[in-house]
C-alpha positions in Angstrom: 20.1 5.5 -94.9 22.6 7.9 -96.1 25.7 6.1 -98.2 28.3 8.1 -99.7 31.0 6.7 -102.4 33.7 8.9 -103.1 37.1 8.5 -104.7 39.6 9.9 -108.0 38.3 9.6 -111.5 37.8 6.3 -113.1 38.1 4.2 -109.4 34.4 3.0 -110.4 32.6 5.6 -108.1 29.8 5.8 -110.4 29.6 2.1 -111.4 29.5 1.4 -107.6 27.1 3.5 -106.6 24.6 2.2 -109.0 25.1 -0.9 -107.9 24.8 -0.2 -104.1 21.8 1.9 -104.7 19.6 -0.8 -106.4 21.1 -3.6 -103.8 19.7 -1.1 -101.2 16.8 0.2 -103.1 18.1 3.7 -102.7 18.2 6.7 -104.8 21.9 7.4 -106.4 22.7 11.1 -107.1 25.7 11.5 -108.7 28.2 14.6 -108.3 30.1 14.1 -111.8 26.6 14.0 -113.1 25.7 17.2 -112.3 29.1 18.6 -112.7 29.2 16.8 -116.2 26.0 18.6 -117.0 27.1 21.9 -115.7 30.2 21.8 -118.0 28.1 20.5 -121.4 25.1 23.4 -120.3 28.0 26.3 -120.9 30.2 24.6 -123.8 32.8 23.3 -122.1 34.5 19.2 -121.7 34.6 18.3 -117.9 38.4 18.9 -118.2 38.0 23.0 -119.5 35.2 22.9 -117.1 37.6 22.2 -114.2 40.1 24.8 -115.5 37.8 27.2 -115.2 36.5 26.6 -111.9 40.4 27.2 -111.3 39.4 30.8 -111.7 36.6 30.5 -110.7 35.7 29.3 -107.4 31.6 30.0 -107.6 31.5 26.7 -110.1 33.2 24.1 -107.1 31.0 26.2 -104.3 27.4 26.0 -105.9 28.2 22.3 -106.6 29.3 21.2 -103.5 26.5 23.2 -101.7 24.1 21.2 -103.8 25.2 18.5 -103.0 25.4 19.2 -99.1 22.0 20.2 -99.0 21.2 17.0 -100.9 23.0 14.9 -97.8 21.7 17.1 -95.3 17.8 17.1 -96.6 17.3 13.9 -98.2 18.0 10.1 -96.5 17.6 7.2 -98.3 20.2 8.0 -100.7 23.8 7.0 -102.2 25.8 10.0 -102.9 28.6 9.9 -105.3 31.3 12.2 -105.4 35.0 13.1 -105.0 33.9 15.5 -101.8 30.6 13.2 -100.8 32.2 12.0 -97.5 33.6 15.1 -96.4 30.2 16.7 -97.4 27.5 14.4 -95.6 29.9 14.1 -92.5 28.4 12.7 -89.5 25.1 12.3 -91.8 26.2 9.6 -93.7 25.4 6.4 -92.3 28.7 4.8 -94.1 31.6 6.5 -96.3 33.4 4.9 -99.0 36.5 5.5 -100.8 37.0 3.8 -103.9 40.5 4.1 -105.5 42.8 2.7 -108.5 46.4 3.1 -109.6 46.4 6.3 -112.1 47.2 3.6 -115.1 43.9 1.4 -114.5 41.8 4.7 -114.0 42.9 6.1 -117.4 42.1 2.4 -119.3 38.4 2.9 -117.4 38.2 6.2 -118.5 39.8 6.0 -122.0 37.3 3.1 -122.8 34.2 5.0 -121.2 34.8 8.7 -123.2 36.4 6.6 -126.3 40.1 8.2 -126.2 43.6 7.1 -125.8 44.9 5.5 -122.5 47.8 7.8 -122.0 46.2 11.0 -122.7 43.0 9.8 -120.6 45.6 8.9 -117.5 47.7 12.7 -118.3 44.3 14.3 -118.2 42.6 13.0 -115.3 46.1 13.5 -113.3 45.8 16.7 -114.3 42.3 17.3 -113.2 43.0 15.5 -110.0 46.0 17.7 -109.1 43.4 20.8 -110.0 40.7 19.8 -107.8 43.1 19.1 -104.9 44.2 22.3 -104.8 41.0 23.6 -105.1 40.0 21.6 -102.2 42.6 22.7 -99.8 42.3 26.0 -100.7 38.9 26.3 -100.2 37.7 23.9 -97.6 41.0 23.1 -96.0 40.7 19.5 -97.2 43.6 17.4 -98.1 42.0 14.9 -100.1 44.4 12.4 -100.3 43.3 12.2 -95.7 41.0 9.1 -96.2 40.5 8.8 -92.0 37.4 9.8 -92.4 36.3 6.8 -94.8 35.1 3.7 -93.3 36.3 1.7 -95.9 39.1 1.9 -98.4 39.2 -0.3 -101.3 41.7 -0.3 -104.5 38.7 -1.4 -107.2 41.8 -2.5 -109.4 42.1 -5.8 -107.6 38.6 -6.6 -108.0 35.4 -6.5 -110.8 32.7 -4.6 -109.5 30.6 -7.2 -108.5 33.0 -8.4 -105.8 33.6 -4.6 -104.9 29.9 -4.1 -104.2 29.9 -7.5 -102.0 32.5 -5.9 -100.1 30.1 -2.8 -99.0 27.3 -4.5 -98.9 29.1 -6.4 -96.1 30.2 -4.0 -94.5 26.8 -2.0 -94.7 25.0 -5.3 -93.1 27.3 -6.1 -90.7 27.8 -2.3 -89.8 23.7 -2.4 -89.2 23.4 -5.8 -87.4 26.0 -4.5 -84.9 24.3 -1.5 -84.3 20.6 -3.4 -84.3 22.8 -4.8 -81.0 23.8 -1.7 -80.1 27.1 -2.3 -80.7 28.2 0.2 -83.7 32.3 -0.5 -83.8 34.6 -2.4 -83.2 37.1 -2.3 -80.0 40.6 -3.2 -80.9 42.9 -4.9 -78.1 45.7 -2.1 -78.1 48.3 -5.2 -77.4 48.8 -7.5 -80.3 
């Protein structure tokens, strides 16, 4: 089984995917991992990091081919990252998107790197605005297009324990329904 868990800074990407590997007994490779290594390796905080890869588009390429080979190669895995979905495509068994307003991602983030609120919120808008453009320009990926997700969910309304109930669900009932051979859903087009 291939789940992927993607979303903006702070949504709880990480948190989730922990969770959702152990409930599955999977292994969790994480994208801001390795891209949090790659930044500390050469001197740099994940935000100069991202600047950099600005001008440099080898840093975005050789991470995200890592991580499509990983989804490609590998099964029995939970991959984490911003670009995980678009990366696994039609390999991932189920894609997530986790998301937050800008506000509650900062307090996560602020709390978790031990900074201030508002300047964790102006930085990761910042990097979020830099990796979207770095996306579009070169994948052609709008970032913000979450059609290809199978499931959506604002992590702000909810602690993470309900959030991973929520996938897990849909994982299980996702599996039963194709255990029946019956993998969607058809929706009556009149309401």
């Amino acid at each position: 089984m291939l789940l992927t868990v993607s979303g903006p800074p702070g949504s709880g990407k990480s948190t989730t995917a922990e969770l959702l590997a152990d409930r599955f007994d999977l292994e969790h490779v994480s994208g801001g991992d390795i891209f949090r290594e790659l930044a500390e390796e050469r001197g740099y905080t994940p935000l100069e990091f991202n600047k950099l890869a600005e001008e440099n588009d080898q840093i975005d390429r050789d991470l995200d081919r890592r991580l499509y080979e990983i989804a490609v190669e590998r099964d029995g895995l939970v991959l984490e990252s911003r670009l995980a979905g678009w990366l696994a495509g039609e390999q991932a068994d189920f894609r997530f998107w986790l998301d937050a307003p800008p506000r509650v991602r900062g307090e996560r983030i602020a709390e978790r790197e031990e900074k201030d609120p508002a300047r964790a919120t102006e930085e990761t808008q910042a990097r979020e605005a830099s990796e979207a453009k770095r996306y579009q320009e070169y994948y052609g990926i709008d970032i913000r297009d979450l059609t290809i997700y199978d499931l959506s969910v604002n992590t702000a309304r909810w602690g993470p324990d309900a959030v991973l109930d929520m996938l897990v669900t849909a994982v299980e009932v996702y599996e039963a329904d194709a255990d029946e051979g019956q993998a969607y859903v058809e929706i009556d087009d009149e309401f």
